[in-house]
N, C-alpha and C positions, 0 to 999 in steps of 0.2 A: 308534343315536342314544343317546347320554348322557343320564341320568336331569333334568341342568340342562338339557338342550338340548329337552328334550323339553315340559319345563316352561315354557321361557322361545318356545317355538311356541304353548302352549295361553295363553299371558298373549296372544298376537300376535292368535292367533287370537279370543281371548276380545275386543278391541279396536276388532278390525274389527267384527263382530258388531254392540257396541253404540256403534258412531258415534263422534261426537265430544264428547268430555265435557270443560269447561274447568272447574277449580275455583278457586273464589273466595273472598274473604274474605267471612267473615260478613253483615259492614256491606254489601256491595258487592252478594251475593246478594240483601239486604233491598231496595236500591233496585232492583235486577230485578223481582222481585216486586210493587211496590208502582206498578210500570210499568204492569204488567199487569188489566185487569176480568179478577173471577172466578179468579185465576190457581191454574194445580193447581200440589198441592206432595206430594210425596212423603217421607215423614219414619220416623225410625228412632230408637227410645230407644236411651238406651247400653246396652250387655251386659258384660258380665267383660271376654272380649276383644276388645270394641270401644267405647272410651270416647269419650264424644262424643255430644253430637244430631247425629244426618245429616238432612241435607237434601237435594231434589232437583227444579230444576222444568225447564221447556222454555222459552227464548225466541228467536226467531227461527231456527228450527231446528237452534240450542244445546241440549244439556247441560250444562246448571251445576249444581256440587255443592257443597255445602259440611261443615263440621262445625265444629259449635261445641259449648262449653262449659257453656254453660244455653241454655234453652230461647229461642226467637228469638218478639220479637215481631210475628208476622206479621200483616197485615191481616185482618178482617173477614169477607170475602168472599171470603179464599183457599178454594179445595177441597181438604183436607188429608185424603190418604192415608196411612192407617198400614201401615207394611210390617213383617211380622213380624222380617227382617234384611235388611239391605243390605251390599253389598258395593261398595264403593270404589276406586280405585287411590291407591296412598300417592306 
């Protein structure tokens, strides 16, 4: 197996693993969120090589991801998790 081919199994396999993840705009994430009581949120500062706020919460047994550019005004009553880094599909 070729070095891409081998990579592009561990991207598949990487996939499967963690569900189904739909990414969304910013805005569109906010109204998820804002759906939701208490809603968790999963978030990530930007780094060198990953510019961007990430975001990440659950709804109706979705994955939604986002990444924006400053920081998102979330509700009140979200539970926001900090994650040392995240990792995305582009």
């Amino acid at each position: 197996m070729t070095a891409g081919a081998a990579a592009a199994a561990a991207i598949i396999a990487a996939i499967k693993a963690s569900g189904t993840l739909v990414r969304v705009e910013p805005d569109a994430f906010l109204r998820l969120v804002q759906k939701q009581k208490e809603a968790l949120v999963v978030y990530s500062a930007p780094r060198f090589f990953q510019p961007g706020h990430r975001y990440v919460t659950s709804y109706k047994g979705l994955a939604f991801f986002t990444k924006a550019s400053a920081l998102l005004p979330l509700p009140g009553d979200v539970e926001l998790i900090a994650a040392q880094s995240m990792w995305m599909p582009q």
